[in-house]
C-alpha positions in Angstrom: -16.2 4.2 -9.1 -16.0 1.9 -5.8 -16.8 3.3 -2.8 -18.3 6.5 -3.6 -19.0 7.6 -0.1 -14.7 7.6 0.3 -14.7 10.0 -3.1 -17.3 11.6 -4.2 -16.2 15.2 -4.3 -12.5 14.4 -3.9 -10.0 15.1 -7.0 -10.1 11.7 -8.1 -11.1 12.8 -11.9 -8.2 12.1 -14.6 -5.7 10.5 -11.5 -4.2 7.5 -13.6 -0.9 7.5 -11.3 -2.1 5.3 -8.8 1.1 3.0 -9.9 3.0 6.0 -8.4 1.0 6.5 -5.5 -2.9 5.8 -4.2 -5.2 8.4 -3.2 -6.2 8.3 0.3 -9.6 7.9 1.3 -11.4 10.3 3.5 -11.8 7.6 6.6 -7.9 7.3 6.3 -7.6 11.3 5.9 -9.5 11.4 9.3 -8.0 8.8 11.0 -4.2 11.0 10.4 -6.0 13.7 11.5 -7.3 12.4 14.8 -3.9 10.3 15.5 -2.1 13.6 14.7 -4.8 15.2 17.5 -3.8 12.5 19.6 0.0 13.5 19.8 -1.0 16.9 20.2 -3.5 16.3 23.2 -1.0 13.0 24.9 -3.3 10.1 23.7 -2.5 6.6 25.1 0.5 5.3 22.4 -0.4 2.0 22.5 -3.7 2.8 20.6 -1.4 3.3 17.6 0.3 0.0 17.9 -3.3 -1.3 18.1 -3.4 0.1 14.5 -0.6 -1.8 13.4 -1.7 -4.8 14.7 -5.0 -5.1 13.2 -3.2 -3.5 9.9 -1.2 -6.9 9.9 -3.6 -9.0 10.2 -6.1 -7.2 7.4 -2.7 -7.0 4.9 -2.4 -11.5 5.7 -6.5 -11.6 4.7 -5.8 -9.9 1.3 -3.4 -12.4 0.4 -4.6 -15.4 2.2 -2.0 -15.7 4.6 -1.9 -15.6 8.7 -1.5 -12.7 10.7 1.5 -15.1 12.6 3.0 -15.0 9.1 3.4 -11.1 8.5 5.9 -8.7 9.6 5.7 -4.7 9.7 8.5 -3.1 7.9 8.8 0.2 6.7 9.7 -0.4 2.6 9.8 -3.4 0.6 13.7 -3.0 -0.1 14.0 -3.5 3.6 11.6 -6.6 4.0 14.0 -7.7 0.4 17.1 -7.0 2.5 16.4 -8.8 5.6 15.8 -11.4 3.4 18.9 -11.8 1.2 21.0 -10.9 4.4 20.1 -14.6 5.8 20.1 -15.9 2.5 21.6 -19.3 2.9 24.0 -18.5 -0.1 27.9 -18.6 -1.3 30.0 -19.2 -3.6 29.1 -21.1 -6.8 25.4 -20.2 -6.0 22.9 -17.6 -7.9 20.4 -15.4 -7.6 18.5 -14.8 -10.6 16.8 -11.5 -11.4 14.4 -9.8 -13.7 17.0 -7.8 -15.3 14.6 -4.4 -15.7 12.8 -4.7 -12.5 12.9 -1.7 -10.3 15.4 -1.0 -8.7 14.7 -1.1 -5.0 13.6 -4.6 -6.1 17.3 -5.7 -7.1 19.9 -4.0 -4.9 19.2 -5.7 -1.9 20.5 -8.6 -3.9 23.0 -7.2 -5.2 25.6 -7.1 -2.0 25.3 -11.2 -2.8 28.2 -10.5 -5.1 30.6 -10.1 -2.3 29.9 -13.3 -1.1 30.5 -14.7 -4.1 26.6 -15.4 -5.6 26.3 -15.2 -9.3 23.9 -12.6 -10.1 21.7 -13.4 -13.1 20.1 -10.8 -14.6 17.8 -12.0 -17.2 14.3 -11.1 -19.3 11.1 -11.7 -17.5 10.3 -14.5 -20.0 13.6 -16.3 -19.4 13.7 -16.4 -15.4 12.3 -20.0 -14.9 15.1 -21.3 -17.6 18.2 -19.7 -15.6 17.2 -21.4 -12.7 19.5 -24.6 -12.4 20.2 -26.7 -8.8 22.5 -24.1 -7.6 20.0 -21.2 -8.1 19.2 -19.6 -4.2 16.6 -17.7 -4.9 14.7 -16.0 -7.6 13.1 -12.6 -7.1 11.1 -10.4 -9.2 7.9 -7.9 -8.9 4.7 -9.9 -10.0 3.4 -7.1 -11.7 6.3 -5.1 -13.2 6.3 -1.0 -12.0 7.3 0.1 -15.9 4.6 -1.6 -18.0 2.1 -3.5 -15.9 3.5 -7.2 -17.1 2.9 -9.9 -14.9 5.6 -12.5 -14.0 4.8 -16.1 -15.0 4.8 -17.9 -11.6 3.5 -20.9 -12.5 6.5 -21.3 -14.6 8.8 -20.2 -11.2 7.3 -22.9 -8.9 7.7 -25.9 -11.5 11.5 -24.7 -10.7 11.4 -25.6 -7.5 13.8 -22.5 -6.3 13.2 -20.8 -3.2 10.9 -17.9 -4.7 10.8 -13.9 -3.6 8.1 -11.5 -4.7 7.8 -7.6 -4.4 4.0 -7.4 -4.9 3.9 -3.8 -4.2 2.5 -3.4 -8.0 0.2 -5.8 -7.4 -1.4 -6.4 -3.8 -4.9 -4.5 -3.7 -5.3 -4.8 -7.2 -4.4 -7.9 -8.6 -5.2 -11.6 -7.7 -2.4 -13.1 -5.0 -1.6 -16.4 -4.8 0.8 -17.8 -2.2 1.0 -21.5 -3.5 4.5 -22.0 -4.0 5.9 -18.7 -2.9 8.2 -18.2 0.2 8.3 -14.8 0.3 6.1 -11.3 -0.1 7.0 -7.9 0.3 4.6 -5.1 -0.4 4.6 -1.0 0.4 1.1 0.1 0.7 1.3 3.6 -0.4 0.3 2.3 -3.8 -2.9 0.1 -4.7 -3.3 -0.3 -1.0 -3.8 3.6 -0.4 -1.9 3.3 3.3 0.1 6.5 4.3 4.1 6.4 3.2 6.2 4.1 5.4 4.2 0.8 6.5 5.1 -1.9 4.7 4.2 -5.8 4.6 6.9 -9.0 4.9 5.2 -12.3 4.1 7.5 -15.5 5.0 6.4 -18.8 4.6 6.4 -20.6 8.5 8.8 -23.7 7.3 11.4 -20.2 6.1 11.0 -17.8 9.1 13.7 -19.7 11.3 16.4 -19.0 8.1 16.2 -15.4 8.2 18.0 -13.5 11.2 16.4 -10.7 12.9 18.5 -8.3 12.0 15.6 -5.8 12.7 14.2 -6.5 15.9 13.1 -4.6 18.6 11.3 -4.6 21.9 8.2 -5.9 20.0 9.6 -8.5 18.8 9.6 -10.2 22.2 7.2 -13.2 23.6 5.5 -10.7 25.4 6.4 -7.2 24.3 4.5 -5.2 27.2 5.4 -7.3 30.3 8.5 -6.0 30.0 11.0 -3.2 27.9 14.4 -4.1 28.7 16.9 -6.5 28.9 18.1 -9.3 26.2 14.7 -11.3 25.6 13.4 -14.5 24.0 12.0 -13.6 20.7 8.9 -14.3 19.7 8.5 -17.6 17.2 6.3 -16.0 14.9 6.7 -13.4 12.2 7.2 -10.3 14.6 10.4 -11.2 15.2 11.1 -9.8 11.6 9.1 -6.5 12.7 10.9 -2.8 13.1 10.0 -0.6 15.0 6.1 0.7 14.2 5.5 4.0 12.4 2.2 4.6 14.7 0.6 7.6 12.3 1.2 5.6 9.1 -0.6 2.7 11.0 -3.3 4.8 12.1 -3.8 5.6 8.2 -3.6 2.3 6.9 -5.8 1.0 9.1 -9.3 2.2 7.9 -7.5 1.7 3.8 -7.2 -2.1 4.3 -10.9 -2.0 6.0 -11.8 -0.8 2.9 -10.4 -3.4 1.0 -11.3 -5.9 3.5 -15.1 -4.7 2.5 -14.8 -4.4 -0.9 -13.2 -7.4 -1.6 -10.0 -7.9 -3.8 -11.4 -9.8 -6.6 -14.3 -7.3 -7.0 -11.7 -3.9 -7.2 -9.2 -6.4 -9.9 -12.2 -6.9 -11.8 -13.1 -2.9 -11.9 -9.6 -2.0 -12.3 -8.5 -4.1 -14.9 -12.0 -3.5 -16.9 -11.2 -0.1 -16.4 -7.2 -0.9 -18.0 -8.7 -2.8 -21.2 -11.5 -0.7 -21.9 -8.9 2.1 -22.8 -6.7 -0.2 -24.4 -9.6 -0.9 -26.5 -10.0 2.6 -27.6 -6.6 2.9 -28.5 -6.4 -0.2 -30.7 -3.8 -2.0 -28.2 -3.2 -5.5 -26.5 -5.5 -6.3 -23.5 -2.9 -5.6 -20.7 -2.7 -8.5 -18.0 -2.7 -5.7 -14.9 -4.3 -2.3 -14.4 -1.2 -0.6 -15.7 -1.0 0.6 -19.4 2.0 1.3 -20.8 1.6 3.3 -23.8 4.8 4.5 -26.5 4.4 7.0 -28.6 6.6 9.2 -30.6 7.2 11.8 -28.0 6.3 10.8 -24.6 6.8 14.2 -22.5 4.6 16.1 -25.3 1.5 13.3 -25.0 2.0 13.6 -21.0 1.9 17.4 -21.3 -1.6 16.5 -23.1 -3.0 14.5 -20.9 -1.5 17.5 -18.1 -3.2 19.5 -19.9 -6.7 17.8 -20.6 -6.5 16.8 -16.4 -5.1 13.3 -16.5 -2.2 12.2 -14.1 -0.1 10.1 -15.7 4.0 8.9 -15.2 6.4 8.6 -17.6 8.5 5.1 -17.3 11.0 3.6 -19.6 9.9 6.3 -22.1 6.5 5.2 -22.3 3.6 7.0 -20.6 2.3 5.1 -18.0 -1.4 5.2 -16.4 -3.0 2.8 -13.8 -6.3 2.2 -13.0 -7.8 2.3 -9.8 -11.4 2.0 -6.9 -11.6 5.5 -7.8 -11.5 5.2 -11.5 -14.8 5.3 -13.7 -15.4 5.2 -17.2 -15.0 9.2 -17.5 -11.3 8.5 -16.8 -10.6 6.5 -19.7 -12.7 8.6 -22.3 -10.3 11.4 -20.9 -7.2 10.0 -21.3 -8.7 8.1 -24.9 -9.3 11.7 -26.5 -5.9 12.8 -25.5 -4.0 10.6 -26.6 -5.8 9.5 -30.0 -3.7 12.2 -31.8 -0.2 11.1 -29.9 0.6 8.1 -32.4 0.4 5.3 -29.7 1.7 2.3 -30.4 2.3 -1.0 -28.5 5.4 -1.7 -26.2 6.9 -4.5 -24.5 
């Protein structure tokens, strides 16, 4: 386990869901509770957006990106359809997709249609190939939600396309690199451990003056507190994308992405995908690329009712089990979910 002094004594034991949702640490648990105190007792509001602030700029270190660079949106499908919105796209053009990526990572894309973009909805393996010189865009999830596979980018930038990724599977967990990438949505409810509802939009600076803000509001002025009304110049940099703040999911996130911002990314990758092999190891399966382990067996809702049953969170995706390794994980975890599911028949999936 990483950060012991966040867990120790919390419920963490047997939680392999973390692909579903992170468990919050206990500096975030008290930070909700004081902002929550705060509302109740008429604490100064711009503390909050204080919080969000600094919560953009720790989200840019952990990718390796300016602060300038980031907006604050509320869910990757909205940073996805601010996007494709402004997408410089029309007839005769395409968009090429991952043809089982999840969903909130497609429809934004999908209204292309009535504009007249092709949508190509292909295998993971085949994206690069169905790009051609009227391809848009191509978007995908760098690590895929249902079985933890990871999309070959270096194949995607040799293509030359303008280049979209959801990273909310990834960011927090596994390695980020913006070379050749335009833009980066992530939710951090998941691997970043942030409360429900503050989400991340990286654009690259030579893209941010292609995408209208469609969202705006009074922060996304040159100078948001001078004044609160009126039509106003916008801001050049990246919170002109912003929406409005949600102040107590700010106040969460902050002290999660200090945490990271301690730890280190490459240090919790390396735990959590040590953590991910070890138990594919047990089970006689492939190394996985990610953290997430997608397992098939026979009868997938009678080896999740054994892991329910032996303690161990899991999901069920694609019908597969799925677990996902996490900070909060130890080797206890995967001995747990190794004895339960030894008798399951697992076999490999792609």
């Amino acid at each position: 386990m990483l950060a012991p002094s966040e867990y120790e004594g919390t419920p963490t034991r047997g939680y392999l869901d973390t692909a579903t949702y992170g468990l919050p640490p206990r500096s975030t648990l008290a930070a909700l509770d004081e902002a929550l105190e705060g509302w109740r007792t008429r604490r100064r509001w711009r503390d909050w957006e204080e919080d969000a602030e600094r919560c953009r700029t720790l989200f840019a270190g952990l990718i390796g990106a300016r602060g300038e660079d980031v907006a604050l949106v509320t869910a990757a499908s909205v940073g996805a359809g601010l996007v494709a919105a402004s997408l410089p796209a029309g007839p005769g053009d395409n968009v090429v997709l991952y043809e089982r990526d999840f969903t909130s990572a497609m429809l934004p894309w999908s209204w292309l249609a009535t504009r007249g973009v092709e949508l190509r909805l292909l295998p993971l393996e085949g994206l690069a190939a169905g790009v051609d010189e009227r391809t848009a865009l191509v978007s995908v999830s760098l690590v895929q939600s249902a079985d933890g596979r990871v999309a070959d980018l270096d194949a995607l930038r040799k293509t030359g396309a303008r280049l979209f990724l959801d990273a909310t599977q990834a960011v927090g967990t596994f390695p980020v690199d913006l070379d050749g990438v335009d833009y980066l949505v992530a939710h951090g409810y998941k691997w970043l451990l942030c409360p429900r509802g503050l989400a991340f939009l990286y654009v690259r600076p030579d893209r941010r003056a292609e995408i209208e803000p469609w969202t705006a509001g009074w922060k996304s002025r040159r100078d948001p507190y001078a004044d609160f009304y009126g039509l106003p110049e916008l801001t050049d940099d990246a919170r002109r994308l912003d929406v409005s703040v949600p102040w107590f999911p700010a106040a969460g996130g902050r002290p999660s992405l200090e945490l990271f911002a301690s730890l280190g990314v490459e240090r919790i990758a390396a735990h959590n995908l040590r953590l991910a092999r070890a138990l594919a190891g047990e089970l006689g399966l492939p190394e996985p690329a990610s953290p997430i382990v997608r397992l098939r067996v026979d009868d997938a809702d009678a080896a999740a009712e054994r892991l329910r049953v032996a303690g161990v969170a899991c999901a069920l995706r694609a019908g597969s089990v799925r677990l996902s390794f996490h900070l909060y994980n130890h080797d206890e975890d995967v001995e747990l979910a190794a004895a339960a599911l030894r008798p399951a028949g697992v076999g490999t999936a792609n």
